[in-house]
PDB file of N, CA, C and O in Angstrom:
ATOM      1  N   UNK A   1       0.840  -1.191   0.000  1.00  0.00           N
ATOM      2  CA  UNK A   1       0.000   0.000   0.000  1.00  0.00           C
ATOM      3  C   UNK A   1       0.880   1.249   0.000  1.00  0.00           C
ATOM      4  O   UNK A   1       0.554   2.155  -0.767  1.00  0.00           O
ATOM      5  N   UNK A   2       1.885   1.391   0.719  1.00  0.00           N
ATOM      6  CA  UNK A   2       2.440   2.710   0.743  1.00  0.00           C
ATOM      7  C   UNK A   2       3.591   2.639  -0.725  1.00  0.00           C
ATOM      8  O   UNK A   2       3.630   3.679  -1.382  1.00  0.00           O
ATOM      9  N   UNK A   3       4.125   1.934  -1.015  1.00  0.00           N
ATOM     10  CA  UNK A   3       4.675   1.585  -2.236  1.00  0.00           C
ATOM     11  C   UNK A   3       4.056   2.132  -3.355  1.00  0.00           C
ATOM     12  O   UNK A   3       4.691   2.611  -4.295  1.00  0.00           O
ATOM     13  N   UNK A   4       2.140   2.051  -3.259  1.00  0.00           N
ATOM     14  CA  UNK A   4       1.442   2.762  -4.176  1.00  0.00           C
ATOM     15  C   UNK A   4       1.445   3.925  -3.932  1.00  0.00           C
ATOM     16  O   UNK A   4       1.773   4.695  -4.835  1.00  0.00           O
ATOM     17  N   UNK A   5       1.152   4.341  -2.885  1.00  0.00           N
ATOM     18  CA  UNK A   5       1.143   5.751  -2.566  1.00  0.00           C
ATOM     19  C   UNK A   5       2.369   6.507  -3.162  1.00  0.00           C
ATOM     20  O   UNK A   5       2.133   7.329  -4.047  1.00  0.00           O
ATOM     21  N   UNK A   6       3.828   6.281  -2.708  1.00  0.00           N
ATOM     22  CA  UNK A   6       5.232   6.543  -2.951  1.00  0.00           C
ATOM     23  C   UNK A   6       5.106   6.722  -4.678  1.00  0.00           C
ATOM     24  O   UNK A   6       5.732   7.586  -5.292  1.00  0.00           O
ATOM     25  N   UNK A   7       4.080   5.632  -5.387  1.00  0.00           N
ATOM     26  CA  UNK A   7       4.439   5.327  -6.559  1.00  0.00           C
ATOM     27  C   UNK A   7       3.840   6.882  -7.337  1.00  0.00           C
ATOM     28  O   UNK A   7       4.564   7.705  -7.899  1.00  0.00           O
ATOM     29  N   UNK A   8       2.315   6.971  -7.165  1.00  0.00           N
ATOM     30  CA  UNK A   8       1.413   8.010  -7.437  1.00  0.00           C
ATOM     31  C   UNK A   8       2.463   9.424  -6.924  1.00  0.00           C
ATOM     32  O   UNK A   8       2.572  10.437  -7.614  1.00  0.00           O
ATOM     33  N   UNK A   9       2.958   9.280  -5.987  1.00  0.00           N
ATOM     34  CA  UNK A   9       3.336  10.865  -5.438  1.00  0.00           C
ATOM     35  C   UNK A   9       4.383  11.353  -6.337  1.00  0.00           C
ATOM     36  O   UNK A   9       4.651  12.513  -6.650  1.00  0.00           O
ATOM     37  N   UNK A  10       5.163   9.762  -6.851  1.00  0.00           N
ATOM     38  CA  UNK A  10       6.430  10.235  -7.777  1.00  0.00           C
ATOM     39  C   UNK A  10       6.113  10.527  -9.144  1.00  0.00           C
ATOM     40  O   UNK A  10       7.035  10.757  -9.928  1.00  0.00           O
ATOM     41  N   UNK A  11       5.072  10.543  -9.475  1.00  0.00           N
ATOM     42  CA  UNK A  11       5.037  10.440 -10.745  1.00  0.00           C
ATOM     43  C   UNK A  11       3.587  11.795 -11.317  1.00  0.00           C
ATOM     44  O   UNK A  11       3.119  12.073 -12.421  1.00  0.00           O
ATOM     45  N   UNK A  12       3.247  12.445  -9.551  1.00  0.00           N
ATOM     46  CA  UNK A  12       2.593  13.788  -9.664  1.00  0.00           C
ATOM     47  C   UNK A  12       3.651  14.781  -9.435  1.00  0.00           C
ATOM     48  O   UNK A  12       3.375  15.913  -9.829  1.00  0.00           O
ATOM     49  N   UNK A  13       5.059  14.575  -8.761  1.00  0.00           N
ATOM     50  CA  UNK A  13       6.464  15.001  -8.605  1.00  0.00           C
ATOM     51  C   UNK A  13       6.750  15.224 -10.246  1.00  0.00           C
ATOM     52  O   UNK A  13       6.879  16.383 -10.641  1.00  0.00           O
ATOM     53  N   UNK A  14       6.872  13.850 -11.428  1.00  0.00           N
ATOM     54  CA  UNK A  14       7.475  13.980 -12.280  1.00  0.00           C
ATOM     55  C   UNK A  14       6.613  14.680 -13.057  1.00  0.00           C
ATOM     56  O   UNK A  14       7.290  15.030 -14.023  1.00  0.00           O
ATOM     57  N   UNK A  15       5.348  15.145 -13.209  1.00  0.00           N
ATOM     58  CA  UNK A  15       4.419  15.961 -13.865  1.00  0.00           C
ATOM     59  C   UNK A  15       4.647  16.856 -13.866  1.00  0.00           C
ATOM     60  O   UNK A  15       5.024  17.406 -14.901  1.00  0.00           O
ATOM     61  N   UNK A  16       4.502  17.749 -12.238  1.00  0.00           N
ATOM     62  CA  UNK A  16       4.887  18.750 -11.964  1.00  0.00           C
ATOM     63  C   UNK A  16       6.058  19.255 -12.707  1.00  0.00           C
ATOM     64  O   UNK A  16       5.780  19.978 -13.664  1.00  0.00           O
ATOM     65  N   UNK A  17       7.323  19.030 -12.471  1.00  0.00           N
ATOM     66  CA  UNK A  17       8.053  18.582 -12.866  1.00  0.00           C
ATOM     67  C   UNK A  17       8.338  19.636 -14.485  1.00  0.00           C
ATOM     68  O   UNK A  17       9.003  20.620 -14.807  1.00  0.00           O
ATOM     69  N   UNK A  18       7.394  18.703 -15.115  1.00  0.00           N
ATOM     70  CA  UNK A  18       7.537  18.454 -16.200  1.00  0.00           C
ATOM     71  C   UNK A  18       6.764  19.795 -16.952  1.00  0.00           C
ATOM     72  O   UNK A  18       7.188  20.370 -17.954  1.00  0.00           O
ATOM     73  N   UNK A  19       5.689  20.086 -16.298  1.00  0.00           N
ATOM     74  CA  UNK A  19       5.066  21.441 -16.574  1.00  0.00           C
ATOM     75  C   UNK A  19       5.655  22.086 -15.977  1.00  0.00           C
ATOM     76  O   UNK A  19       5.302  23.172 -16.438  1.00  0.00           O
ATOM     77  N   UNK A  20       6.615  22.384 -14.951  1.00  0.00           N
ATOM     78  CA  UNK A  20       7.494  23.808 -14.740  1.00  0.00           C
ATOM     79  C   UNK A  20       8.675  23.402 -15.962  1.00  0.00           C
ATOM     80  O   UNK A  20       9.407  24.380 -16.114  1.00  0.00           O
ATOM     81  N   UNK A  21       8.862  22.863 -16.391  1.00  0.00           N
ATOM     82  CA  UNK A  21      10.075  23.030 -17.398  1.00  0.00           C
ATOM     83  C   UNK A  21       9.424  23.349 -18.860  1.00  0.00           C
ATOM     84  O   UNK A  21      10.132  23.960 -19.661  1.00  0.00           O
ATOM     85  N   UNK A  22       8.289  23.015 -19.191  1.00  0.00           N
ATOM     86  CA  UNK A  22       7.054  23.839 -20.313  1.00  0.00           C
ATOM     87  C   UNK A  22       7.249  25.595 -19.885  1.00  0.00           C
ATOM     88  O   UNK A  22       7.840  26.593 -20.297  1.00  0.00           O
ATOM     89  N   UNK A  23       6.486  25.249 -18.976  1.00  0.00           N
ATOM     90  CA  UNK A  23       6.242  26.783 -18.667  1.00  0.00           C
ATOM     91  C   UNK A  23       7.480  27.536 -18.663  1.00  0.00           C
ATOM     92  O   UNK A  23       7.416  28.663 -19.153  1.00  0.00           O
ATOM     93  N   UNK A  24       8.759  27.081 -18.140  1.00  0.00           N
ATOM     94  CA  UNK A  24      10.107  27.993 -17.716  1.00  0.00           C
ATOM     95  C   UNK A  24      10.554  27.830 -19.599  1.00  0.00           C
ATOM     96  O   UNK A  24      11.208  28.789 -20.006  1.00  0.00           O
ATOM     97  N   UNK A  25      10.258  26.790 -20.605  1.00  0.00           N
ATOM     98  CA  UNK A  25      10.861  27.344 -21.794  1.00  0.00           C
ATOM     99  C   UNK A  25       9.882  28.027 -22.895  1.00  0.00           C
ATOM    100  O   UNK A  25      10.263  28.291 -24.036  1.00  0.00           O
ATOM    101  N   UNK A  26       8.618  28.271 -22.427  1.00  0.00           N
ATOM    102  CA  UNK A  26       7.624  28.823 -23.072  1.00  0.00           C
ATOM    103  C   UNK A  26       8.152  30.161 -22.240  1.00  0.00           C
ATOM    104  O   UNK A  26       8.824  30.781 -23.065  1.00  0.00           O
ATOM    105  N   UNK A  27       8.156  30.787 -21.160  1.00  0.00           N
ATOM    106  CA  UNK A  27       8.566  31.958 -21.008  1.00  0.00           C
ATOM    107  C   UNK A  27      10.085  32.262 -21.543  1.00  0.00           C
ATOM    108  O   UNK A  27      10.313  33.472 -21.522  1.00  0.00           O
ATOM    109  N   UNK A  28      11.152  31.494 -22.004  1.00  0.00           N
ATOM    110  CA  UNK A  28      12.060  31.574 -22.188  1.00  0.00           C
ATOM    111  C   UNK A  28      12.039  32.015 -24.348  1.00  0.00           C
ATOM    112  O   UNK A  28      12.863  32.645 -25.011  1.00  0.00           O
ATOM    113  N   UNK A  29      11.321  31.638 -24.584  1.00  0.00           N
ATOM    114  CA  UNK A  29      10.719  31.809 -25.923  1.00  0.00           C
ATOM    115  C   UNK A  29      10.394  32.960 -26.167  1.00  0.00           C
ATOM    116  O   UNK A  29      10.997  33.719 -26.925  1.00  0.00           O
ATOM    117  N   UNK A  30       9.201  33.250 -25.419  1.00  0.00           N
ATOM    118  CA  UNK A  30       8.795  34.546 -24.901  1.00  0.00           C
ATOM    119  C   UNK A  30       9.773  35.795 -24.940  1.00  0.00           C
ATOM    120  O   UNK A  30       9.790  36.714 -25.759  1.00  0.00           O
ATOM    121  N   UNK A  31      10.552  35.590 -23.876  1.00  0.00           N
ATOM    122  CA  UNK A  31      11.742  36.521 -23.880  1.00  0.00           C
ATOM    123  C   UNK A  31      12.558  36.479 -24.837  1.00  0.00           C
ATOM    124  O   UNK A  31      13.217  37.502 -25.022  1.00  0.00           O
ATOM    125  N   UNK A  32      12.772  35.358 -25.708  1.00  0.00           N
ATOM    126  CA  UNK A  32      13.648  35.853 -26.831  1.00  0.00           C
ATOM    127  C   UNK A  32      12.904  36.723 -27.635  1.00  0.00           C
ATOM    128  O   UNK A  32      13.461  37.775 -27.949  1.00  0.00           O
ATOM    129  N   UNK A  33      11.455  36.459 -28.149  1.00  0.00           N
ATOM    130  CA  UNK A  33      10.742  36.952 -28.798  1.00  0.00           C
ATOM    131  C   UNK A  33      10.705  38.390 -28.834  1.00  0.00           C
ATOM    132  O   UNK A  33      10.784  39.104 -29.833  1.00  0.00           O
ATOM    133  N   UNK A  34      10.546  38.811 -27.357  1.00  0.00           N
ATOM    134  CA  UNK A  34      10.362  40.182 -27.064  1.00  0.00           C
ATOM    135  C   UNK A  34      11.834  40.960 -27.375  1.00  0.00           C
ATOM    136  O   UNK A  34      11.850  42.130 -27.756  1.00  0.00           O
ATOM    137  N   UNK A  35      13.297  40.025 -27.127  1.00  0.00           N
ATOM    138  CA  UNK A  35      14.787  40.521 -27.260  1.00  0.00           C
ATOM    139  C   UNK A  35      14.578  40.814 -28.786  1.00  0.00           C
ATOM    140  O   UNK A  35      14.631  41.925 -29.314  1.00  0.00           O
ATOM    141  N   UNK A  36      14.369  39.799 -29.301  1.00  0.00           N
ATOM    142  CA  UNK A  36      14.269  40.320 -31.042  1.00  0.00           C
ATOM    143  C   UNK A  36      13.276  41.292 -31.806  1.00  0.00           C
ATOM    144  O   UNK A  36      13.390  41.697 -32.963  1.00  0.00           O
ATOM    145  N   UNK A  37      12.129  41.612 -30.756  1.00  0.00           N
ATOM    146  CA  UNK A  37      11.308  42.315 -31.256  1.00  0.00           C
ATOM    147  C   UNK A  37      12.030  43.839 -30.865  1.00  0.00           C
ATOM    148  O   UNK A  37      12.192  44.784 -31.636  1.00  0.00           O
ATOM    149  N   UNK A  38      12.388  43.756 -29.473  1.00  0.00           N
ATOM    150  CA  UNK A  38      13.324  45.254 -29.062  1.00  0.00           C
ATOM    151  C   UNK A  38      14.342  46.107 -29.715  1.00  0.00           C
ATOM    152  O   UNK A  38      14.459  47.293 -30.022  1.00  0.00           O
ATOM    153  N   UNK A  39      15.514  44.255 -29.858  1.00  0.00           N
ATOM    154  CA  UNK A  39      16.412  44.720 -30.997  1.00  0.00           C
ATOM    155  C   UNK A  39      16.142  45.202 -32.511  1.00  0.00           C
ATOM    156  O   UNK A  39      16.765  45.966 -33.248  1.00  0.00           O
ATOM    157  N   UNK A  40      15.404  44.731 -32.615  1.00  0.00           N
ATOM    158  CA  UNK A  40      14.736  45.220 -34.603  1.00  0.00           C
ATOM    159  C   UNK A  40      14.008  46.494 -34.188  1.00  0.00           C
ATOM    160  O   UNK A  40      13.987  47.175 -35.213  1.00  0.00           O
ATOM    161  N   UNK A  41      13.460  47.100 -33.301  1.00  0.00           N
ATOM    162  CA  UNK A  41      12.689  48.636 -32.797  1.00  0.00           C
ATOM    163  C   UNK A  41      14.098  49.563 -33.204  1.00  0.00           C
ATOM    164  O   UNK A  41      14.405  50.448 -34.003  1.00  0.00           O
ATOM    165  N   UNK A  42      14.807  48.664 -31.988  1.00  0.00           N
ATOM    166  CA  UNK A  42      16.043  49.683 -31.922  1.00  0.00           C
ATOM    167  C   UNK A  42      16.194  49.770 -33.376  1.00  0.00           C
ATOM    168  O   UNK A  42      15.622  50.662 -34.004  1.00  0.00           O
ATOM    169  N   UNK A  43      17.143  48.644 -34.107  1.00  0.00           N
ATOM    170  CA  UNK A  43      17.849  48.806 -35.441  1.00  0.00           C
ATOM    171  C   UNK A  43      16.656  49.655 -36.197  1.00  0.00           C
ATOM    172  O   UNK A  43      17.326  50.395 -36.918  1.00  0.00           O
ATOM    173  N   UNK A  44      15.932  49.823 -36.329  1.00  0.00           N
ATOM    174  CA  UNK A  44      14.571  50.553 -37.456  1.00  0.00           C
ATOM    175  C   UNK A  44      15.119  52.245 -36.943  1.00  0.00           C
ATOM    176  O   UNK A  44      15.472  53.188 -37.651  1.00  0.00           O
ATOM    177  N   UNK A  45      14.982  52.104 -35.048  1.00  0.00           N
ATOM    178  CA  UNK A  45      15.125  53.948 -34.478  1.00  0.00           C
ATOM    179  C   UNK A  45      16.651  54.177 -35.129  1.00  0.00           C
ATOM    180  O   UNK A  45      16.692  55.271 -35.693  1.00  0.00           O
ATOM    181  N   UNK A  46      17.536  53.664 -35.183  1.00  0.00           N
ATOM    182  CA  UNK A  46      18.925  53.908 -35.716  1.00  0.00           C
ATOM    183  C   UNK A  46      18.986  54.072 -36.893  1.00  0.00           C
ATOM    184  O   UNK A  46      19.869  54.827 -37.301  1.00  0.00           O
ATOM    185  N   UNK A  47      18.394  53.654 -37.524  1.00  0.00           N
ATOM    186  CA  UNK A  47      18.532  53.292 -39.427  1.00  0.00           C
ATOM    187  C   UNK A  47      17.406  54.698 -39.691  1.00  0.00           C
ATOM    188  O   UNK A  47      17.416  55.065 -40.866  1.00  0.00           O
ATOM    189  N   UNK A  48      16.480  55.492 -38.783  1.00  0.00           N
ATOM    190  CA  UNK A  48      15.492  56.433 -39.370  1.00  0.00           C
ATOM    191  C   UNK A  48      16.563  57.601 -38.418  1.00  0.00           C
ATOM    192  O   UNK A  48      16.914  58.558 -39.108  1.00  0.00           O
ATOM    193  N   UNK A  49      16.954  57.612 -37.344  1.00  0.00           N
ATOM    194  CA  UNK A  49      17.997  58.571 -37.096  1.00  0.00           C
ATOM    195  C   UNK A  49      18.812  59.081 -38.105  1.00  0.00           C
ATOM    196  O   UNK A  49      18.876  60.213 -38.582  1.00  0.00           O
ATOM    197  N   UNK A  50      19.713  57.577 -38.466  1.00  0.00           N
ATOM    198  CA  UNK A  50      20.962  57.862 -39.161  1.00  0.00           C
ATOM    199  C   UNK A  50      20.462  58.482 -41.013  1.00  0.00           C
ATOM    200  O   UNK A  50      21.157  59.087 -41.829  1.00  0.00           O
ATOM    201  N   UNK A  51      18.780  57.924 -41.136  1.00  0.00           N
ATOM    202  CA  UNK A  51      18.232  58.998 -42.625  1.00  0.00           C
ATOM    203  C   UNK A  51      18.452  60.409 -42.199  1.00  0.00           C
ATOM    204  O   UNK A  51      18.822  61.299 -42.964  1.00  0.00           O
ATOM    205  N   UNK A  52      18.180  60.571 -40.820  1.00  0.00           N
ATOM    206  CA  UNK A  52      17.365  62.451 -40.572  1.00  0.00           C
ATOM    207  C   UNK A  52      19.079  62.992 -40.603  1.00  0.00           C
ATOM    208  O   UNK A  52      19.571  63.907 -41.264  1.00  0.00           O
ATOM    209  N   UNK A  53      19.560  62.302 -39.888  1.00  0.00           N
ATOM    210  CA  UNK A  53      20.685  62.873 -39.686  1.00  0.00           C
ATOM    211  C   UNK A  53      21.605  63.242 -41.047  1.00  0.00           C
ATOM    212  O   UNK A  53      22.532  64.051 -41.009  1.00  0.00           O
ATOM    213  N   UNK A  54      21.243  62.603 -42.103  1.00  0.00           N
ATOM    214  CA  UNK A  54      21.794  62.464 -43.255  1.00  0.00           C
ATOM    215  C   UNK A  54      20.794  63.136 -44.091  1.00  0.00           C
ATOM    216  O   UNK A  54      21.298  63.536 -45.140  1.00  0.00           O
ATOM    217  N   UNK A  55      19.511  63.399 -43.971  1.00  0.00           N
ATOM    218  CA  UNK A  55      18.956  64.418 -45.045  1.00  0.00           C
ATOM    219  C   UNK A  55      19.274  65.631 -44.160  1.00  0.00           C
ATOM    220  O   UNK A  55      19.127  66.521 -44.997  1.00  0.00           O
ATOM    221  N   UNK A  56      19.560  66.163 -43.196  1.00  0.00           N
ATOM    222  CA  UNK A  56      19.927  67.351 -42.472  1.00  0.00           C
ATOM    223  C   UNK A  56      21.357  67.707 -43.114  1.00  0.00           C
ATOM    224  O   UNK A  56      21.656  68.878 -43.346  1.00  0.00           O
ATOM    225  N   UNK A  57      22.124  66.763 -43.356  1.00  0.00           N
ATOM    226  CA  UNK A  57      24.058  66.779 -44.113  1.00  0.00           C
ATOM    227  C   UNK A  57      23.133  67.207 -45.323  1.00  0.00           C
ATOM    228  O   UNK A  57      23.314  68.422 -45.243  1.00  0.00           O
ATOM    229  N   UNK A  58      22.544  67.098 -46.048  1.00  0.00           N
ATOM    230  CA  UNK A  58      22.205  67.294 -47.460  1.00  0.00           C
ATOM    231  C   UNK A  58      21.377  68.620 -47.545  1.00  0.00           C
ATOM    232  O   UNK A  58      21.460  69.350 -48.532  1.00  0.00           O
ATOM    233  N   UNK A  59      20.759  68.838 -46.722  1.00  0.00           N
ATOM    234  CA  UNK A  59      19.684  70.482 -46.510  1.00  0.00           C
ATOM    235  C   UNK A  59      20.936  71.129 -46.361  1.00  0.00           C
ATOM    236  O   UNK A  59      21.094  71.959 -47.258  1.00  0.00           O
ATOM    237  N   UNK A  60      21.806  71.071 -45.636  1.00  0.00           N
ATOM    238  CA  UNK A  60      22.346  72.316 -45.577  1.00  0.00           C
ATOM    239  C   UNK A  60      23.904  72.322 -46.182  1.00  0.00           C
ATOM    240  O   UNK A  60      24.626  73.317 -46.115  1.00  0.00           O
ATOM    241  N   UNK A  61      24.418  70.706 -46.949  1.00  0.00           N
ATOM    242  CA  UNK A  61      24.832  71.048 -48.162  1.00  0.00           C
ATOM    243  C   UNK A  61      24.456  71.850 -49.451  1.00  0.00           C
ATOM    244  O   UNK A  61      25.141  72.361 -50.338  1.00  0.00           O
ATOM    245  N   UNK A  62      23.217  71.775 -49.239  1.00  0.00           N
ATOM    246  CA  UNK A  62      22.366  72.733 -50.437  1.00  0.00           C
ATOM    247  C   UNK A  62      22.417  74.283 -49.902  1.00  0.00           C
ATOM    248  O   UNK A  62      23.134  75.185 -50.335  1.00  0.00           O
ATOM    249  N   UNK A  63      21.740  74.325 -49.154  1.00  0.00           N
ATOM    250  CA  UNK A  63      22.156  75.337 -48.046  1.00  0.00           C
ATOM    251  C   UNK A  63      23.179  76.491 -48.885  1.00  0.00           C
ATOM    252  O   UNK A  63      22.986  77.457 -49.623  1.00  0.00           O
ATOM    253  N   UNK A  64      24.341  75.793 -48.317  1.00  0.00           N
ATOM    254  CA  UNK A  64      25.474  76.464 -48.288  1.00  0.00           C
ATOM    255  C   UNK A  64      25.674  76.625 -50.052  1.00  0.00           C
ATOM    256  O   UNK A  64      26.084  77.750 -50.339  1.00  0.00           O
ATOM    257  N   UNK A  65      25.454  75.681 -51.303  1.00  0.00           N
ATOM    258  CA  UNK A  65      25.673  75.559 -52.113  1.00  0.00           C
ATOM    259  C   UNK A  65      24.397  77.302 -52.589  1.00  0.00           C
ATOM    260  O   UNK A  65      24.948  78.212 -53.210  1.00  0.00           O
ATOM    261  N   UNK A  66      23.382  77.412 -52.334  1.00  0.00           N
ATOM    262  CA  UNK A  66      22.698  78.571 -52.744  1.00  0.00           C
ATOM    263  C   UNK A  66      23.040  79.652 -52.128  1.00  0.00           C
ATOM    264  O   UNK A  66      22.055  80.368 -52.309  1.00  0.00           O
ATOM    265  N   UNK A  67      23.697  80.179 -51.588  1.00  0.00           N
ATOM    266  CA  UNK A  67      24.759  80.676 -50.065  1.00  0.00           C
ATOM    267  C   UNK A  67      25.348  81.348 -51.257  1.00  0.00           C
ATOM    268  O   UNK A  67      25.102  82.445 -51.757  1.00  0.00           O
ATOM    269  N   UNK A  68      26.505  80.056 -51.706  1.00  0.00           N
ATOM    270  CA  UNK A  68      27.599  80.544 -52.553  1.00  0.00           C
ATOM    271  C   UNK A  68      27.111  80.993 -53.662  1.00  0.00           C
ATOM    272  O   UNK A  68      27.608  82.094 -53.896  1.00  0.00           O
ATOM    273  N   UNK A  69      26.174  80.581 -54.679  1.00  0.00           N
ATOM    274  CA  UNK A  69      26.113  80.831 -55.866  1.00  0.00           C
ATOM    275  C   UNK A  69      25.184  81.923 -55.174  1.00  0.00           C
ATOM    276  O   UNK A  69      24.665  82.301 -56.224  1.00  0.00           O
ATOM    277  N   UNK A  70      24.696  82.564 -54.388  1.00  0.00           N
ATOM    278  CA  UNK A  70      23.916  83.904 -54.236  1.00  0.00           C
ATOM    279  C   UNK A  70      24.797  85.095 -54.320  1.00  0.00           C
ATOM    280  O   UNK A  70      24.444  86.163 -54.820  1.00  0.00           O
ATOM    281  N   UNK A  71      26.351  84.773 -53.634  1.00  0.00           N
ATOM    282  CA  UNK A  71      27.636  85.435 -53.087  1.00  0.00           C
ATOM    283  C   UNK A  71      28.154  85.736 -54.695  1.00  0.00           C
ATOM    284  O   UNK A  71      28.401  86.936 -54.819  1.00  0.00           O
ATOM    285  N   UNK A  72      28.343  85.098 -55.740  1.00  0.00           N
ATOM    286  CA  UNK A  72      28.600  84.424 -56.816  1.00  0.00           C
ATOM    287  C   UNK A  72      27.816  85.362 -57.936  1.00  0.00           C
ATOM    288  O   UNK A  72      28.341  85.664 -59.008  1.00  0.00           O
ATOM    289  N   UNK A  73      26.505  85.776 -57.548  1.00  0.00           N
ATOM    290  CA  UNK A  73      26.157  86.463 -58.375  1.00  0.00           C
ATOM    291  C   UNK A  73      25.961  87.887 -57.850  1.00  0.00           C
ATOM    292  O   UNK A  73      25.722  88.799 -58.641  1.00  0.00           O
ATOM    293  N   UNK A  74      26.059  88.101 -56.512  1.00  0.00           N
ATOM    294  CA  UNK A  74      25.895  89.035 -55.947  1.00  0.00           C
ATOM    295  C   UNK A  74      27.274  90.101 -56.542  1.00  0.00           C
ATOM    296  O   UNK A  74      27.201  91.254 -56.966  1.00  0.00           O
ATOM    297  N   UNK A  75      28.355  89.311 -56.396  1.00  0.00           N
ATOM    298  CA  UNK A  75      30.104  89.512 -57.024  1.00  0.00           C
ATOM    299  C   UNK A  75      29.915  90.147 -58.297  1.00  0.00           C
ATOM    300  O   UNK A  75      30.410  91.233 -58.599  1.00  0.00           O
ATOM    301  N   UNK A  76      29.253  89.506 -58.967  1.00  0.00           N
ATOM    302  CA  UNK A  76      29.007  89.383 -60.535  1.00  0.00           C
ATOM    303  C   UNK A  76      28.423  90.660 -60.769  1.00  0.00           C
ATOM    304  O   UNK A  76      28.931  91.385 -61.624  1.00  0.00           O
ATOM    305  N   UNK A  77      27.188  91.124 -59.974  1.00  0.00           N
ATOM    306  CA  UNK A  77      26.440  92.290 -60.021  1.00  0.00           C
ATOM    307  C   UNK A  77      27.125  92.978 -60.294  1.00  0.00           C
ATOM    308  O   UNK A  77      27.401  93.578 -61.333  1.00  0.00           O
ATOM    309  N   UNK A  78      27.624  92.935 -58.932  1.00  0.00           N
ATOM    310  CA  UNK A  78      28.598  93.883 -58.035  1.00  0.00           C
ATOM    311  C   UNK A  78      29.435  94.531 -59.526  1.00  0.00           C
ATOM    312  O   UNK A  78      29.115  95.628 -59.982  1.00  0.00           O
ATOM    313  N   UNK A  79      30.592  93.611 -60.201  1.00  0.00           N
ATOM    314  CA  UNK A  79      31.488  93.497 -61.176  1.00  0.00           C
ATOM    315  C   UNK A  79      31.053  94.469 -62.368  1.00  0.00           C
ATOM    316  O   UNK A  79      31.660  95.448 -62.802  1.00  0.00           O
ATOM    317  N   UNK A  80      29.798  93.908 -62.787  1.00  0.00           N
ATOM    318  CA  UNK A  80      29.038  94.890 -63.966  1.00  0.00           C
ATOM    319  C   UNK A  80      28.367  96.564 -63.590  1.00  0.00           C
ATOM    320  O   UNK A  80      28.254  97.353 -64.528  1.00  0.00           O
ATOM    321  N   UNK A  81      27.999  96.946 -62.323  1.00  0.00           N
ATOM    322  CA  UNK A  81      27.820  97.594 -62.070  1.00  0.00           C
ATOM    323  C   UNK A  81      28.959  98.693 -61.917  1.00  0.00           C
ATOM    324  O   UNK A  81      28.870  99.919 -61.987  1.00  0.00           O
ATOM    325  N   UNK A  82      29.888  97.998 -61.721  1.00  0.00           N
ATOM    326  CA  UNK A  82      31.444  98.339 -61.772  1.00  0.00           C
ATOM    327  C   UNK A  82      32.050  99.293 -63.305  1.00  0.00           C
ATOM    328  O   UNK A  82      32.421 100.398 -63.702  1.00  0.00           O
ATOM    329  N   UNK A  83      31.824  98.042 -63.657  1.00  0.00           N
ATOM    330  CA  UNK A  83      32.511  98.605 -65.291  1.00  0.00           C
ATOM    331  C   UNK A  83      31.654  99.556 -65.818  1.00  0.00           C
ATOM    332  O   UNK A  83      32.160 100.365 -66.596  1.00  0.00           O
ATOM    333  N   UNK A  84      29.935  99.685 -65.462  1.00  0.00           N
ATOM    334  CA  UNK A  84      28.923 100.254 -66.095  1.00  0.00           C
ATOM    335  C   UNK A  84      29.604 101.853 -65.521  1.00  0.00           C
ATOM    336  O   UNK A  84      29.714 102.853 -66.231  1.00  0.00           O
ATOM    337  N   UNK A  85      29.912 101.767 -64.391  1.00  0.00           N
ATOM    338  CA  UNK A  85      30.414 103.233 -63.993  1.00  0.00           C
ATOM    339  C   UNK A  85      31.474 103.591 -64.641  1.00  0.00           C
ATOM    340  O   UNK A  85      31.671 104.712 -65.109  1.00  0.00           O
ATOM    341  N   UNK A  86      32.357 102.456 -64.707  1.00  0.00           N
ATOM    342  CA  UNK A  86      34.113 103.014 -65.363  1.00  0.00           C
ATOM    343  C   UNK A  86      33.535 103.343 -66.477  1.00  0.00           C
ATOM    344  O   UNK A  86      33.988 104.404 -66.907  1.00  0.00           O
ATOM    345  N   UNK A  87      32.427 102.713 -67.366  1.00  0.00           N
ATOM    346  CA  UNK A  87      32.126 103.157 -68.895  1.00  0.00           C
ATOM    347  C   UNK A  87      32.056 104.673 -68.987  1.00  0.00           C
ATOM    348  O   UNK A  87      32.804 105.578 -69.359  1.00  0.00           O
ATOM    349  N   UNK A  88      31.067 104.577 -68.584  1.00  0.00           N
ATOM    350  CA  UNK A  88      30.114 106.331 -67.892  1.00  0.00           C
ATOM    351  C   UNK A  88      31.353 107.260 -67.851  1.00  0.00           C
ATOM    352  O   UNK A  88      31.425 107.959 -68.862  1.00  0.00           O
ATOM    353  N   UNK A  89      31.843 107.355 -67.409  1.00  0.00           N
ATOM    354  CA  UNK A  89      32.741 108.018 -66.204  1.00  0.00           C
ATOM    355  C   UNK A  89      34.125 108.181 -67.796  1.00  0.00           C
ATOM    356  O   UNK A  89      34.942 109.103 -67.793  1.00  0.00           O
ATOM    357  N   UNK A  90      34.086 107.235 -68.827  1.00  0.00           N
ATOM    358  CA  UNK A  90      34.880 107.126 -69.825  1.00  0.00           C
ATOM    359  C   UNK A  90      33.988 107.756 -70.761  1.00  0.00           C
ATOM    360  O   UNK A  90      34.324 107.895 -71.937  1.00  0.00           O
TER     361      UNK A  90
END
């Protein structure tokens, strides 16, 4: 009789058991799931940073490029307005 008993207890032991090691790699799944879902958030926030940050290098490469050619013709004015007097003045 207690042999049965011993027998039943070991084998609600090995159940147990057996559903905490389900459950501990179903949460372990879980957590990878969520590591790879975090890491790919991140890599997406880095990869749309590193666009802004790089159409901002390009706005104000342009920027500077209408800057110069404004300076460029401003010179140029400047130049003809120049000679228009030396003409005059000749």
């Amino acid at each position: 009789m207690g042999s049965y008993f011993s027998q039943i207890v070991e084998e609600m032991e090995q159940q147990e058991q057996q559903v905490v090691e389900e459950v501990v790699e179903e949460v372990m799944e879980e957590e990878k799931e969520v590591e790879e879902v975090e890491e790919k958030e991140e890599m997406e926030e880095e990869e749309k940073e590193e666009e802004e940050k790089e159409e901002e290098e390009e706005e104000k490469e342009e920027e500077e490029k209408e800057e110069e050619e404004e300076e460029k013709e401003e010179e140029e004015k400047e130049e003809e307005e120049k000679e228009e007097v030396e003409e005059e003045v000749k």
